[in-house]
C-alpha positions in Angstrom: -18.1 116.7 29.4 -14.4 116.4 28.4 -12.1 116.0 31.3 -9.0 114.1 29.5 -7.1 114.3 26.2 -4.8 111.3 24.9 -3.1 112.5 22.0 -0.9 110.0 19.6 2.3 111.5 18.7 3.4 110.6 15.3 1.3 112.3 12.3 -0.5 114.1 15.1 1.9 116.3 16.6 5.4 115.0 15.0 5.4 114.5 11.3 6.2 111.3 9.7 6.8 109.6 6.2 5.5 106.2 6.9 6.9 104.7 3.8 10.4 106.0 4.0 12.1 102.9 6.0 10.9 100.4 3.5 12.0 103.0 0.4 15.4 102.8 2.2 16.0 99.4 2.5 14.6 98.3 -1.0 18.5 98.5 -2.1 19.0 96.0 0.3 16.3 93.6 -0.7 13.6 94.6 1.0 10.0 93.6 -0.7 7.4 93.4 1.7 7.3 93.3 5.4 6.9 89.5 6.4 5.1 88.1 9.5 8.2 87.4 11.3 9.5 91.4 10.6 6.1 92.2 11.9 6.1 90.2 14.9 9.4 92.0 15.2 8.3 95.7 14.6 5.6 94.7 17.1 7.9 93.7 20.3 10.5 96.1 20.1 7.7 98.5 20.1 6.3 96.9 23.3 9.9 96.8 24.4 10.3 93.0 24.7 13.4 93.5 22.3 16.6 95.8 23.5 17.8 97.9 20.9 21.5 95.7 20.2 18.7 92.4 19.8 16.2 94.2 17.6 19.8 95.5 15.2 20.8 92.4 15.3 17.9 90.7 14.2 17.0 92.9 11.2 21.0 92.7 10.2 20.4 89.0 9.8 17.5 89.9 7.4 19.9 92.4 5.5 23.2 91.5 5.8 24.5 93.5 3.4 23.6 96.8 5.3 25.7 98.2 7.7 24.4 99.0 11.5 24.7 102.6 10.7 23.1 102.1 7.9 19.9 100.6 9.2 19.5 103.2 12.3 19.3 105.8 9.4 16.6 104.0 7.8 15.0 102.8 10.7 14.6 106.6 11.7 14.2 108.2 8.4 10.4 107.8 9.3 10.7 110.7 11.2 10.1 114.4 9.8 9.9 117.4 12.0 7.5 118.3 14.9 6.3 122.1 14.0 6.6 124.9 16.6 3.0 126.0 15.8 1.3 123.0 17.3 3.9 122.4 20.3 2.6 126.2 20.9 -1.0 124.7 21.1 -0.3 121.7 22.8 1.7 124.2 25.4 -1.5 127.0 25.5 -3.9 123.9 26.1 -2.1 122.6 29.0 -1.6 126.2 30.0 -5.4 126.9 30.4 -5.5 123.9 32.7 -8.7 122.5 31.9 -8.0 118.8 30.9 -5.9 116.3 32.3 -3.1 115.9 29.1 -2.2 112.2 28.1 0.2 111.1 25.6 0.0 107.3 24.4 2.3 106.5 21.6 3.1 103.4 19.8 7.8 104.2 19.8 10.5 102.5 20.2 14.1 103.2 22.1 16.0 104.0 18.6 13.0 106.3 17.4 12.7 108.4 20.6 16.5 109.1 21.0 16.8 109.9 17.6 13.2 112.4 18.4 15.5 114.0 21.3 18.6 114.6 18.7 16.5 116.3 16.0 14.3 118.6 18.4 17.0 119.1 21.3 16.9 118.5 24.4 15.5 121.8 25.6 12.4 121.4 22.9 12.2 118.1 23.9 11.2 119.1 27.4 9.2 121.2 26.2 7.2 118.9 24.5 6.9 116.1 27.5 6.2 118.8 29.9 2.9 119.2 28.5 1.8 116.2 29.8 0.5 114.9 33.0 1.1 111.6 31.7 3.6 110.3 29.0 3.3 107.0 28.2 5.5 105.0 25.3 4.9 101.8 24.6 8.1 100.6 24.6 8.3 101.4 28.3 4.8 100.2 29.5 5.1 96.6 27.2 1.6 97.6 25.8 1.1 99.1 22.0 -2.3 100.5 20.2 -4.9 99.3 19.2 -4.6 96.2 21.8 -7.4 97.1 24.3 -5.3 96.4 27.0 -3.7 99.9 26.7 -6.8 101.5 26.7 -7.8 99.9 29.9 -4.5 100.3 31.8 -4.4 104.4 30.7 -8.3 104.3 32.4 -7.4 102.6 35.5 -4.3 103.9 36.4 -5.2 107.2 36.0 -8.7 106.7 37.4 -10.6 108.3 34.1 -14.0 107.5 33.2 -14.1 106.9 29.9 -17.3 109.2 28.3 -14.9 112.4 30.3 -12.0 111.0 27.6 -11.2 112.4 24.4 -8.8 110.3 22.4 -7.0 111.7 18.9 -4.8 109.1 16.6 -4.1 108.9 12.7 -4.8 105.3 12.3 -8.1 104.1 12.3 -7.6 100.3 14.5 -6.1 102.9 17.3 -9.2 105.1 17.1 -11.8 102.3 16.7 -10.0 100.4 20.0 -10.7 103.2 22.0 -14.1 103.9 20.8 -14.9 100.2 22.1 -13.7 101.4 25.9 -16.2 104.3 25.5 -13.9 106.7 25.0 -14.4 109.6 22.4 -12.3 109.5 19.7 -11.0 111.9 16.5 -9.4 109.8 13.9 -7.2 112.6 12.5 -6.9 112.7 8.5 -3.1 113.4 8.1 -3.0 116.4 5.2 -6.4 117.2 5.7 -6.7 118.3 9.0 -4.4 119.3 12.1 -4.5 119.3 16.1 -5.2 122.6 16.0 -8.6 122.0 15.1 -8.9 120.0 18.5 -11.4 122.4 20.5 -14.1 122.1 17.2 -13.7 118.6 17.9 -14.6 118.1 21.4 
């Protein structure tokens, strides 16, 4: 029996268009993402690089583009998050019958730009759903590393067959799957999390 639900956040609740950071800095030189950019990506996301640092970096990369510049494409990723599944999200948690877990793979620049474009007061909204909201640039852990699986089990004392796990990307879902925990790897376009409850 289903007792918990982590949901991801981006192409499960908030829209995004994955490609559009690259698209944007192709003017600027930009080919393919190289190990060191990855390695990059990967610590600011676990929040081992301050925001100023992680500018910095990418600036020597792209000189030519100004700071502003590389915020905007940095957060052009991000689309909008529709008011028919924050409704959902908000009746599920409503009908208190699961314990409601968000674990998402962020960054500093991407969830103050998340605030800006919903609003504060939608913003609240949103994180109010959830018993637990965790960012991985604030616990130093990011998907699929099974560390973060194992540290959203323990420290909320969950057993992982009562867990029900949703994500777009496939490492994230297959990670969890290995802790035992049920998963939904959720086909962007094809399917929304407002199927959830056919699902569990």
């Amino acid at each position: 029996m289903i007792k918990n639900i982590i949901l991801d956040f981006g192409d499960v609740l908030i829209n995004l268009d994955k490609p559009a950071t690259a698209k944007a800095m192709v003017q600027h030189g930009f080919t393919e993402l190289t190990p060191n950019l990855e390695t990059l990506f990967q610590n600011y996301e676990k929040g081992l690089v301050a925001s100023s640092d992680f500018l910095g970096e990418v600036s020597a990369h792209f000189p030519k583009a100004s700071r502003e510049y590389l915020i905007q494409a940095w957060n052009s990723i991000l689309l909008d998050f529709p008011e028919y599944r924050l409704q959902f999200i908000e009746q599920l948690a409503a009908e208190n019958q699961y314990k409601m877990i968000l674990l998402s793979n962020t960054n500093d620049l991407h969830i103050e730009c998340v605030k800006e474009q919903m609003g504060m007061e939608r913003f609240n909204r949103f994180k109010n759903v959830f018993d637990v909201f965790y960012l991985s640039y604030e616990i130093g852990m990011r998907k699929p590393d099974s560390e973060i699986f194992d540290f959203v089990l323990e420290d909320n004392q969950l057993m992982a067959e009562e867990t029900f796990f949703v994500d777009d990307v496939t490492e994230n879902t297959d990670a969890a799957a290995q802790s035992g925990i049920h998963v939904w790897n959720l086909q962007v376009g094809k399917e929304d999390i407002t199927q959830l409850k056919s699902k569990l």
